[in-house]
Steps between C-alpha positions, in 0.01 A plus 500: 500500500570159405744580186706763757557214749625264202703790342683493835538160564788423292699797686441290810628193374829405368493402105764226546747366793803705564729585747343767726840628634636549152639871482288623818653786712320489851696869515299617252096604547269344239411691209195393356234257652669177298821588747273529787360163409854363443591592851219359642519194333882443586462637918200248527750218348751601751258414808541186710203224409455467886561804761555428857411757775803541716343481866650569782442195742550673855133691369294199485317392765593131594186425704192627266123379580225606478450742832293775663543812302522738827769689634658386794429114453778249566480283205415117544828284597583231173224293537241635691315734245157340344462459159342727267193272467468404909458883499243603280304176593507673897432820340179382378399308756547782665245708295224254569531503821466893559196454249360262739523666826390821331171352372451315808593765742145621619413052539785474725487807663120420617567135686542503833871458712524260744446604846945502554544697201544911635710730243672743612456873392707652249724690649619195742828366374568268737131339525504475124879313532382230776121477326688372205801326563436394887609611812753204517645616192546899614573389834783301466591549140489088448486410121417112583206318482253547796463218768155338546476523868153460512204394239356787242685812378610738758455809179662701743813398568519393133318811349188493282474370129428801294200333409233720231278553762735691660730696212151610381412701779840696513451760250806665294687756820490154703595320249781741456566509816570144589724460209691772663481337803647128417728637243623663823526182652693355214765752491604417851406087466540189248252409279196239618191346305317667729625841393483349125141442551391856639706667274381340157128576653577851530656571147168316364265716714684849360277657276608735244555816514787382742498724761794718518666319789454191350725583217841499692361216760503221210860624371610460878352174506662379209821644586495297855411170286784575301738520761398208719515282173842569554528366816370186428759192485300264282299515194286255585405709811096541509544885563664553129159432352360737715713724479539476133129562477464805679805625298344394190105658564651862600720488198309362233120612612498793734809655323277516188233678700730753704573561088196531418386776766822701441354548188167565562 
């Protein structure tokens, strides 16, 4: 084998420098593999050291970042998408959480409520929307701070903490359900920690298999971060993070387990 490749060899390479172009027809097809060669040789010396793609500029994007992956997102306005790293670092924390509140679910779900603490039934929409963001809140729509008017927290006008002892009694269709029902909420309102607070609870108490509703709830939700984002005049507002962190769970974890169970 060895002796055929170096009986070849010198057919490959030229014997001494000449002029390439020397008595070459590009009319005329090559007639033996030394012509071949030759043509080769002399349409590779032709090419440019250095090719530039011609690109037409109106296709670029001018704003890229890195973004939720879903359809019907707004993307972020310059400036207000989180980095790559803030992402995956939420991401997670994320992960540990759910961990947590899984393995501690049956602790939790055993200690006692205080004596103010009744939750509503499932199917009630509008108990679950004042039990967790305050009758204040649905009531008069206010997005300020409430007013101390007398010592201790008045939970309801203000709405209850979704504290563990309480997320781990609700079990997957309530779960559901209340993320249906303050999604609701959102699509008619603007965005408050309050609503932040409940809504990051819920995503952590989902367990997987999703349910089937769930699916299209947490592309909703998503969707209505996206577009309030819009609406936001600053930056530096507190909702961006928020919002930015909703965006970025649904796109980045659940999206990979709405995947997942396609596939399955």
């Amino acid at each position: 084998a060895e002796s055929a490749v170096e009986e070849l060899m010198p057919r490959l390479l030229p014997v001494e420098p000449c002029d390439l172009t020397e008595g070459f027809d590009p009319s005329i097809p090559p007639r033996t593999p030394q012509e071949y060669l030759r043509r080769v040789q002399i349409e590779a010396a032709q090419c440019p050291d250095v090719v530039v793609a011609q690109i037409d500029p109106k296709k670029l994007k001018r704003k890229q970042s890195v973004n939720v992956s879903l359809s019907g997102c707004q993307p972020a306005p310059q400036g207000y998408s989180p980095t790559l790293q803030w992402q995956q670092q939420q991401v997670a924390q994320f992960s540990t959480i759910r961990q947590s509140v899984n393995r501690h679910r049956s602790h939790w779900k055993s200690q006692q409520l205080d004596s103010n603490v009744t939750m509503p039934t499932s199917e009630d929409e509008e108990g679950w929307k004042k039990f967790c963001l305050g009758e204040r809140l649905c009531s008069e729509g206010a997005v300020g701070p409430a007013k101390n008017e007398s010592p201790g927290i008045d939970y309801i006008q203000i709405g209850f903490p979704p504290l563990l002892s309480i997320v781990s009694r609700m079990n997957q269709a309530t779960v559901t359900s209340v993320l249906e029902y303050l999604s609701n909420w959102f699509g008619e309102r603007d965005f408050t920690p309050e609503l932040g607070r409940w809504l990051y609870a819920l995503l952590a108490c989902l367990e997987k298999p999703l349910l089937p509703e769930a699916h299209s709830l947490i592309r909703q939700l998503a969707r209505r971060c996206s577009e309030v984002r819009l609406l936001v005049n600053s930056k530096d507002d507190e909702r961006v993070p928020a919002l930015n962190l909703l965006i970025c769970l649904v796109s980045r974890w659940f999206s990979k387990v709405i995947l997942n169970e396609t596939r399955d």
